[in-house]
N, C-alpha and C positions, 0 to 999 in steps of 0.2 A: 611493563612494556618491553618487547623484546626484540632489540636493536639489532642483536649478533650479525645480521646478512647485508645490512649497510654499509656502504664505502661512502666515501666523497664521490659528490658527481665530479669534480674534476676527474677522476681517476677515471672513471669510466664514458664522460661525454667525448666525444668529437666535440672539435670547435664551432662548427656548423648545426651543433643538436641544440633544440631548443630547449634550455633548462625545466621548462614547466614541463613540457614533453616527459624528458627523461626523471623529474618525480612522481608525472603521473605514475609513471608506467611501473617504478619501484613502489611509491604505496599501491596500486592497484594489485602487485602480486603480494604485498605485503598485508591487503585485506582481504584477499579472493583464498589465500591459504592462512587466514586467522594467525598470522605472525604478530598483529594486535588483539589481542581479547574481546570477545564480543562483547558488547558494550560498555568497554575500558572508551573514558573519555582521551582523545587524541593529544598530546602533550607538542603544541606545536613550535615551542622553544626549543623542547630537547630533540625531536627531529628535525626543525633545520639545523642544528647544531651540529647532528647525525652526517646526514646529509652534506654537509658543508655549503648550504645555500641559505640566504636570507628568508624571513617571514613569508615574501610576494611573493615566490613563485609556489611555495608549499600551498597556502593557502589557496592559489589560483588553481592549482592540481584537486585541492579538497573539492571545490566549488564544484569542479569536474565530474569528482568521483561520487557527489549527493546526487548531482543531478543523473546520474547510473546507478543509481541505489546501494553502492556500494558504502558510502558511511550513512551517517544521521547527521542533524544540526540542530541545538538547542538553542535557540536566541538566548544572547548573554554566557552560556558556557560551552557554547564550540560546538567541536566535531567528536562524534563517536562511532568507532567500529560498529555494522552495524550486529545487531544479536541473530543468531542462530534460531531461526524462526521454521519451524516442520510446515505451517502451512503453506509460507513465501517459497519455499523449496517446491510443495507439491507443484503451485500455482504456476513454477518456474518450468519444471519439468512439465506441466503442459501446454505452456506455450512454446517451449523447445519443440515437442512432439507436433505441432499446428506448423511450425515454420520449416521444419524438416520433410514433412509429408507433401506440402506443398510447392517446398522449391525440387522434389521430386518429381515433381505433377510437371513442372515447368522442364526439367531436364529431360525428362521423354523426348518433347520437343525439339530442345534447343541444343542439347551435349552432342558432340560427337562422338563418333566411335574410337577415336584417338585417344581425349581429352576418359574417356570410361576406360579405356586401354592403360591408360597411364598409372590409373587409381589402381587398378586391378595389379602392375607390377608394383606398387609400393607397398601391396598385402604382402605379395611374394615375398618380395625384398627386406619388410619389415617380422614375419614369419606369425606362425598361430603360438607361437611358446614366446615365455615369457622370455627366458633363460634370465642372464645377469641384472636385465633391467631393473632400477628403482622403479617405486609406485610414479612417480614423478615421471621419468622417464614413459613408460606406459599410457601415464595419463596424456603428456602429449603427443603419442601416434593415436589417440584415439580423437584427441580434440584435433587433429590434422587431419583425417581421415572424415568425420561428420561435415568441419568447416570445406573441406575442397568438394565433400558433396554437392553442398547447397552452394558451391562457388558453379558449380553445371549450370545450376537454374539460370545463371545470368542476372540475378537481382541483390545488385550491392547492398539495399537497404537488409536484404533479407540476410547477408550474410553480417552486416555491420549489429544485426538485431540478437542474431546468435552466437556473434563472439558477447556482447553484452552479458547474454543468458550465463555463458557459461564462465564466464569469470564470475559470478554471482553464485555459482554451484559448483565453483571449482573444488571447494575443500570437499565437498560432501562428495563430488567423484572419485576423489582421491583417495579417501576414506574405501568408498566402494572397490578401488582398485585391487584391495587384499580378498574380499571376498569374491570377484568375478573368475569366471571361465571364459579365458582370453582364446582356447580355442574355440569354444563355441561363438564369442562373440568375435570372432574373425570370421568364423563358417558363417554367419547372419550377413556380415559385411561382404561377403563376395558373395552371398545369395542376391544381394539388394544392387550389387553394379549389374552382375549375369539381366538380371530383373529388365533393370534399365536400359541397357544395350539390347536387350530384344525390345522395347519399346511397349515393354507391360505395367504402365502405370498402376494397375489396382492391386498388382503381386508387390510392387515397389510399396507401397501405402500399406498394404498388410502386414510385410514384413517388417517395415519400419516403427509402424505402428506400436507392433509385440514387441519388439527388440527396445522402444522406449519404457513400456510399459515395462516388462520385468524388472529395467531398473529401478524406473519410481518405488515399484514393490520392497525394495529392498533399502529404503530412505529410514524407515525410521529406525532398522537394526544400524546401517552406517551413520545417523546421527547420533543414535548412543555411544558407539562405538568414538567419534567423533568428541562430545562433551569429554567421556575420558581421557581422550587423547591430549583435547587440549588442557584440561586438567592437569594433567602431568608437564603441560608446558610451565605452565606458572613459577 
């Protein structure tokens, strides 16, 4: 199991944070980028120890993170990472694609031309080349750019449902991050606000559509790709 990115929550809480809060939020990125092994069972002495928090709030974070799918629970021996599963992936990436397409359908409607304006200079601002950026780096203008999408629709559930997705598929985008064409998938991103802002719903849903689909396409070279990597973690 591999601790290395751990600190004590002291070090990093505000006095005001809620400790269960702040482990969720460290195992969530600690299983969402397989910094535990899939399906290495969860050793939860030695990370509250990690951690510098007792049993209760880890535990009450795990509870959290089953109920998001992000570990497993085996009555009688705990919590496990959960496993690298190619269907759970596909299944994920099509409900990403059902809740993206639709809170598109809703921002026709409801975005303003400001709120598409805004989105539009943070492509600019954020640029179609990679340049110095880490995969990590990357991955989050891309997971900031989808989520302020569907923040247009106006539907918290829908946005609260697609950070869910995507920390469940974070490693496998990440993975994907080496293989992508960040100009082209910028040139799709500002085809899909342009879309929007003219108040073309079924250009928005087409283009959206393809632009998820390529990437599914591209799941099982990045899972393999993936197994390796973490392989090498071990």
């Amino acid at each position: 199991m591999n601790f290395s990115i751990c600190r004590r929550i002291s070090d990093v809480a505000e006095p005001s944070d809620s400790v269960v809060d702040v482990v969720y939020e460290k195992l969530k990125l600690m299983c969402a980028q397989y910094r535990l092994m899939p399906g290495e069972r969860i050793n939860e002495g030695e990370l509250a120890k990690s951690f510098g928090v007792s049993r209760t709030p880890l535990r009450e974070a795990l509870a959290r993170l089953f109920a998001e799918g992000l570990v497993s629970s085996v009555p009688g021996k705990g919590f496990f990472c959960r496993k690298l599963d190619v269907q759970e992936v596909f299944s994920l990436f099509e409900l990403r694609k059902a809740i993206e397409t639709a809170a598109l359908a809703l921002a026709v409607e409801r975005a303003s031309d400001a709120d598409i304006d805004a989105l539009l200079t943070f492509l600019d601002r954020t640029g179609p080349e990679a340049g110095n950026r880490t995969r990590q780096e990357l991955l989050e203008l891309d997971v900031h750019y989808h989520e302020e999408l569907v923040r247009l629709s106006g539907n918290a559930e829908m946005l609260k449902a697609l950070r869910n997705i995507n920390a469940r598929i974070q490693f496998v985008r990440w993975i994907d991050m080496e293989r992508r064409d960040r100009g082209q998938s910028q040139k799709v991103h500002r085809e899909v606000l342009l879309a929007l802002k003219a108040r073309d719903a079924q250009r928005c849903a087409e283009l959206m559509s393809t632009h998820i689909d390529r990437r599914r396409e591209d799941i099982a070279g990045a899972l393999k790709d993936g197994y390796a990597q973490l392989l090498q973690l071990e």
